[in-house]
Structures are given as structure tokens and as C-alpha cells.
DRENROBA-226484 format. One record per residue (C-alpha): residue number from 1; chain; x, y, z. Coordinates in nm, 2 decimals. Layout:
% residues N
+-----+-----+--------+--------+--------+
: seq : mol :     c1 :     c2 :     c3 :
+-----+-----+--------+--------+--------+
: NUM :   A :      X :      Y :      Z :
...
+-----+-----+--------+--------+--------+
% end
This chain:
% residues 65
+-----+-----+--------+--------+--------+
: seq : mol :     c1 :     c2 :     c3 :
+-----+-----+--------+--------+--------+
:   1 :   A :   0.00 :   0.00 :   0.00 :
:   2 :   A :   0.16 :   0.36 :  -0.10 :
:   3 :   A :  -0.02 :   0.67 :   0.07 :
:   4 :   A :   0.02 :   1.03 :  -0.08 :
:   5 :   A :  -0.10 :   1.36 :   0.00 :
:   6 :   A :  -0.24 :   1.55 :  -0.32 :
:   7 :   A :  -0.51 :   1.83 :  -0.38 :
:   8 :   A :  -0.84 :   1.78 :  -0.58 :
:   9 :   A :  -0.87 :   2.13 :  -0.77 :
:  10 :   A :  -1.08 :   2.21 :  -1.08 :
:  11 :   A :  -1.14 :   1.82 :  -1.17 :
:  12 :   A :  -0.82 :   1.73 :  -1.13 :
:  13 :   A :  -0.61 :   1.50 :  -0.87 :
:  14 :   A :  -0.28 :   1.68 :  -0.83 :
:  15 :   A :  -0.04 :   1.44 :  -0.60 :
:  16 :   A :   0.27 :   1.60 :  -0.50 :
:  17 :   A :   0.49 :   1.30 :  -0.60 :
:  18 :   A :   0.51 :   1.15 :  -0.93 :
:  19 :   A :   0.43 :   0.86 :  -0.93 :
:  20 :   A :   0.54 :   0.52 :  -1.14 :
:  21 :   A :   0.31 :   0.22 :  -1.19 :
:  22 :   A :   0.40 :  -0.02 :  -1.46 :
:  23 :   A :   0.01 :  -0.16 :  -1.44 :
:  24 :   A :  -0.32 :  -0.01 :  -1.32 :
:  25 :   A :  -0.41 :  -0.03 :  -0.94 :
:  26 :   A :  -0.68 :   0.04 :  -0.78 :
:  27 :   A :  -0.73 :   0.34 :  -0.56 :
:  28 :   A :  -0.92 :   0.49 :  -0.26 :
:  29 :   A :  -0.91 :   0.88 :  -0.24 :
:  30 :   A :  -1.05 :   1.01 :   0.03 :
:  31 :   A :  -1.14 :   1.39 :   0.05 :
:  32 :   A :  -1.03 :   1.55 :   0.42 :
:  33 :   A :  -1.13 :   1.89 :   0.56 :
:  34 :   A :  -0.96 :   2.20 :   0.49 :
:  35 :   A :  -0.72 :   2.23 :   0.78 :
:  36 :   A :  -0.76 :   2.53 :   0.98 :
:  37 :   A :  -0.52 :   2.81 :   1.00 :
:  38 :   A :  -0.31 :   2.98 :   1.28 :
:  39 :   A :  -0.55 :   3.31 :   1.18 :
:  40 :   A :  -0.88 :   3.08 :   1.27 :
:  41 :   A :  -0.72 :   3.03 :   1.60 :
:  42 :   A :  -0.63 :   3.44 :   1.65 :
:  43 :   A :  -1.00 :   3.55 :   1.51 :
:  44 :   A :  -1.11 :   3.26 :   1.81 :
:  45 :   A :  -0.92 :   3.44 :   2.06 :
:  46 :   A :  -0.99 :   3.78 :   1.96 :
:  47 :   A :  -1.35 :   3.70 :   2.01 :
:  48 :   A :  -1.34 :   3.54 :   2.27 :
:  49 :   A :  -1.16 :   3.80 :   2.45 :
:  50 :   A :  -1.40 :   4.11 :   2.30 :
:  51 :   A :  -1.68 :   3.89 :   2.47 :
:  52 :   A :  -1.51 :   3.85 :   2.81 :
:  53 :   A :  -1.46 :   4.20 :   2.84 :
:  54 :   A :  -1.81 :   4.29 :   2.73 :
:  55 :   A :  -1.75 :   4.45 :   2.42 :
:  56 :   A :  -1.98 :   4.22 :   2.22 :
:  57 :   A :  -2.32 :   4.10 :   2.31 :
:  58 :   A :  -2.56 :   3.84 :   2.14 :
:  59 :   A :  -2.29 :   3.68 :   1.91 :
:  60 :   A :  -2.22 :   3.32 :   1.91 :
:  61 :   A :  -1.90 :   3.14 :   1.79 :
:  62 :   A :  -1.94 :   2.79 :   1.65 :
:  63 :   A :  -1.60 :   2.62 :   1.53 :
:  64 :   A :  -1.56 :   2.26 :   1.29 :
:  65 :   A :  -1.27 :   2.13 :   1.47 :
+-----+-----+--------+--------+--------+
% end
């Protein structure tokens, strides 16, 4: 079994190895979540702090993780 990471963009399967079969194999590709950023984690904070300190009222932050 070989496992490499790749991006599915604009119909496409772009691995980021090449890769050399001498037959055909079958595959599994399995499509993962975006993976979340050092910025998701500063807007997190940054809200969380605006609501500690009261300067925000009624707003709800939901996160995917």
C-alpha cells in the first residue's frame, strides 16, 4: 500500500509525488477537511476576549474542529 498527499482542484487530482506504476491499481481517495489556520485560531481568541470583556453582546461562535 503507497499513501500520498495531493489536492483535488478544478477536476483534477494533483499528487505531490510523481508517481510510477507499470500496471493499473486500484485506488481509494478520500477527501479531508480544509485544515484550519493559525488566523482561525487568533479570530477565536480575539472574540473570545471582545466577549469577556463585554464589548460584544448576542454573538455566538461555533467552530468545525
Amino acid at each position: 500500500m503507497l499513501a500520498i498527499e495531493g489536492v483535488y482542484q478544478n477536476g483534477q487530482l494533483l499528487l505531490q509525488e510523481k508517481v510510477e506504476l507499470t500496471q493499473p491499481v486500484k485506488v481509494i481517495v478520500t477527501f479531508l477537511e480544509e485544515k484550519r489556520t493559525d488566523n482561525d485560531n487568533k479570530l477565536k481568541k480575539l472574540v473570545a476576549e471582545l466577549y469577556a470583556n463585554d464589548n460584544i453582546r448576542g454573538f455566538s461562535f461555533s467552530s468545525k474542529n
